[in-house]
Legacy VTK file of the C-alpha trace (Angstrom):
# vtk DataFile Version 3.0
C-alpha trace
ASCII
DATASET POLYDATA
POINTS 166 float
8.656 15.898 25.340
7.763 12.171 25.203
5.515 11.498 22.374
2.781 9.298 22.393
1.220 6.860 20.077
-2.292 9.067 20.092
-0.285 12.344 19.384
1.935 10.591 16.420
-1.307 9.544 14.748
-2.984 13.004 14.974
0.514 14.000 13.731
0.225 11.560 10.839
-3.631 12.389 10.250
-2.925 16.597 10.113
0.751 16.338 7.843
-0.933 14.196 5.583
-4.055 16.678 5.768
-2.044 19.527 5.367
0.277 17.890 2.340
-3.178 17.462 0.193
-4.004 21.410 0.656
-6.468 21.003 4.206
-8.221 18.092 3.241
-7.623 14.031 4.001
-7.676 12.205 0.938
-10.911 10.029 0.232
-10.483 6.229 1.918
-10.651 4.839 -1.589
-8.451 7.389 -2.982
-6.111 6.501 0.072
-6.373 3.060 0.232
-5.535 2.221 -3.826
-2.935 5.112 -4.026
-0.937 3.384 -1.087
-2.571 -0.099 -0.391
-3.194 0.369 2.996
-5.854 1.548 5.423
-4.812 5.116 6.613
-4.534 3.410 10.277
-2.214 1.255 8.972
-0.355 4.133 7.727
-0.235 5.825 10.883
0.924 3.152 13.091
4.049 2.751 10.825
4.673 6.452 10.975
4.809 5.582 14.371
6.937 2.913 14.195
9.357 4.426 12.228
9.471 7.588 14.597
10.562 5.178 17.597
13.853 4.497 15.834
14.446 7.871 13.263
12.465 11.179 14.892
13.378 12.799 11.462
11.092 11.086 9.682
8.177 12.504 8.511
4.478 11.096 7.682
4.982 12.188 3.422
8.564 9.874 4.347
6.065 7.072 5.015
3.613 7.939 2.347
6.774 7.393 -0.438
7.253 4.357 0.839
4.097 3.320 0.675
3.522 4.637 -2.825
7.220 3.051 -3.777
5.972 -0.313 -2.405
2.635 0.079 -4.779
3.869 1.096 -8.216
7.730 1.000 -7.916
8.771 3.963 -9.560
12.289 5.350 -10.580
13.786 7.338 -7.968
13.960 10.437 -10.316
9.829 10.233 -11.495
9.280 9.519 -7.726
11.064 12.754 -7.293
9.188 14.966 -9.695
5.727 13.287 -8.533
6.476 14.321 -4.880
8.034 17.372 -5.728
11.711 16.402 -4.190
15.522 15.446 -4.727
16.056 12.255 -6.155
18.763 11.494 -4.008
16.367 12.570 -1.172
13.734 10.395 -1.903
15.682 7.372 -2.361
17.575 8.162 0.793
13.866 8.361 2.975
12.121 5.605 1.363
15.534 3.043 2.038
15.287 4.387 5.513
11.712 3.442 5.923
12.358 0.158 4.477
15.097 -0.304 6.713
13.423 0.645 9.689
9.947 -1.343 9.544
12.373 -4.456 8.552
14.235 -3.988 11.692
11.379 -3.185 13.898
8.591 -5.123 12.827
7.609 -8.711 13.742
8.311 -11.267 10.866
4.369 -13.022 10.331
4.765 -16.731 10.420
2.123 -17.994 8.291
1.786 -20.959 9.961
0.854 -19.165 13.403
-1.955 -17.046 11.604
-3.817 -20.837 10.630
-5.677 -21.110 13.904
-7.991 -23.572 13.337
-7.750 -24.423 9.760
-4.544 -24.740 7.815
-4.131 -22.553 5.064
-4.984 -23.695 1.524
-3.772 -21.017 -0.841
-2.917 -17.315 -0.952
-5.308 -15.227 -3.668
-4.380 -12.351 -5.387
-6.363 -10.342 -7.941
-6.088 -7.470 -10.216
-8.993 -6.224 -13.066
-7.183 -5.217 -16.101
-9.326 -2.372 -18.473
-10.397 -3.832 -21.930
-12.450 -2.371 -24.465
-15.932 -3.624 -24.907
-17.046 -4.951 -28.557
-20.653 -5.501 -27.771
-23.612 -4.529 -25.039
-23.572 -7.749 -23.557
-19.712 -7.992 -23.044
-19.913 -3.926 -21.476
-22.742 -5.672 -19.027
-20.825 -8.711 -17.918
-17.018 -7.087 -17.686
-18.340 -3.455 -16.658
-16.196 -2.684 -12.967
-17.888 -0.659 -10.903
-14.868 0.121 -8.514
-12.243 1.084 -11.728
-15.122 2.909 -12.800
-14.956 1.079 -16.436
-14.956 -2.333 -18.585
-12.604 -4.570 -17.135
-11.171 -8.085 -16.995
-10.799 -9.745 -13.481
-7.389 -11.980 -12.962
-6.928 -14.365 -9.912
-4.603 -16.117 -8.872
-4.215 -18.909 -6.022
-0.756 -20.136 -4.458
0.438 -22.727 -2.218
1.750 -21.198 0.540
4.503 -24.130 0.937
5.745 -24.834 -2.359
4.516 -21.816 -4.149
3.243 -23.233 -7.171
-0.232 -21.954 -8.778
-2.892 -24.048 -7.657
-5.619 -22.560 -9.157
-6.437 -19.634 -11.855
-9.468 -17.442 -13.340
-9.841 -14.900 -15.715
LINES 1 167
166 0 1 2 3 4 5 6 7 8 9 10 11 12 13 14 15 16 17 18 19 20 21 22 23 24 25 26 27 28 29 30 31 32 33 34 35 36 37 38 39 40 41 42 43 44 45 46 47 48 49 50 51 52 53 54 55 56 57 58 59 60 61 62 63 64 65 66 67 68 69 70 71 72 73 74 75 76 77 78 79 80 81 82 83 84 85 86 87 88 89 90 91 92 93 94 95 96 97 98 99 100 101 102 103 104 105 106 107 108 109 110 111 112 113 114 115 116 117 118 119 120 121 122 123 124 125 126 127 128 129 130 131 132 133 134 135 136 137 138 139 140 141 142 143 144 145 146 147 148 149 150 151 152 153 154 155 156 157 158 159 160 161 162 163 164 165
C-alpha cells in the first residue's frame, strides 16, 4: 500500500499522540521543546519516510530535540528511554536524509522585493530580580519568570554583527 502525504501526517499526529500517553503535547510545549511548528514536524516525517520507511515519527522528534539542545548521545538515550548506539544511529539518519532530500534555501531568492538587511536572533536569559521595579521591567511572561532579553543582528554576506541589545 502506497502511502500518502495525508495518511503520514495522521501517522505522525497519532505516534506522537500515543508516545505522550493519548494526548498531543501543548503547541507551546511542542514548539520550544523541538523549535518547530508540529506541521513542520510532520512534513519531515514525511520526507524522511520517502527515502527510509523504517523511520519512525519519535526518529524525527530526536532529531528535532538533538538539533535544539544538542545532547550526548548517552543522556539523549536515557531521556528517550533508548540505546545509545540506537539513537545516534536514527538521529544521523534523519540528518542524512533531510540533507539529501531537501532543497538548499538561497537567501538571496527569499529577498523578493527588498534585499535583506540582517538576520536576528534572540534568546531571554533568567536573572534574579534585586528590586520591584527591575521584577516589572525584566518580568517574561512567556519563560514564565524575570528575564534578560539578548539580540543579535547579522549580515547575511559577511557575517559580522551589525547590531546588538540587551
Amino acid at each position: 500500500m502506497s502511502e500518502t502525504a495525508e495518511t503520514l501526517s495522521a501517522r505522525f499526529f497519532k505516534e506522537v499522540t500515543d508516545y505522550y500517553g493519548g494526548k498531543f503535547p501543548a503547541y507551546e510545549y511542542f514548539t520550544s521543546s523541538y523549535a518547530v511548528h508540529p506541521y513542520t514536524a510532520a512534513y519531515l516525517f514525511f520526507v524522511c519516510f520517502l527515502v527510509v520507511p523504517d523511520v519512525t515519527p519519535v526518529h524525527i522528534l530526536w532529531c528535532l530535540s538533538f538539533f535544539t539542545i544538542y545532547p550526548k548521545s548517552r543522556d539523549a538515550a536515557m531521556r528517550w528511554g533508548c540505546d545509545k548506539n540506537t539513537y545516534r544511529k536514527w538521529v544521523r539518519v534523519v540528518i542524512w536524509t533531510l540533507f539529501t532530500s531537501l532543497d538548499t534555501i538561497d537567501l538571496q531568492d527569499r529577498a523578493i522585493d527588498e534585499p535583506i538587511t540582517l538576520f536576528l536572533d534572540a534568546t531571554v536569559c533568567p536573572t534574579q530580580s534585586t528590586s520591584a521595579q527591575s521584577e516589572q521591567l525584566n518580568n517574561c511572561s512567556r519563560h514564565k519568570g524575570i528575564g534578560r532579553k539578548f539580540e543579535i543582528g547579522v549580515h547575511p554576506r559577511h557575517g559580522g554583527i551589525v547590531w546588538a541589545e540587551g
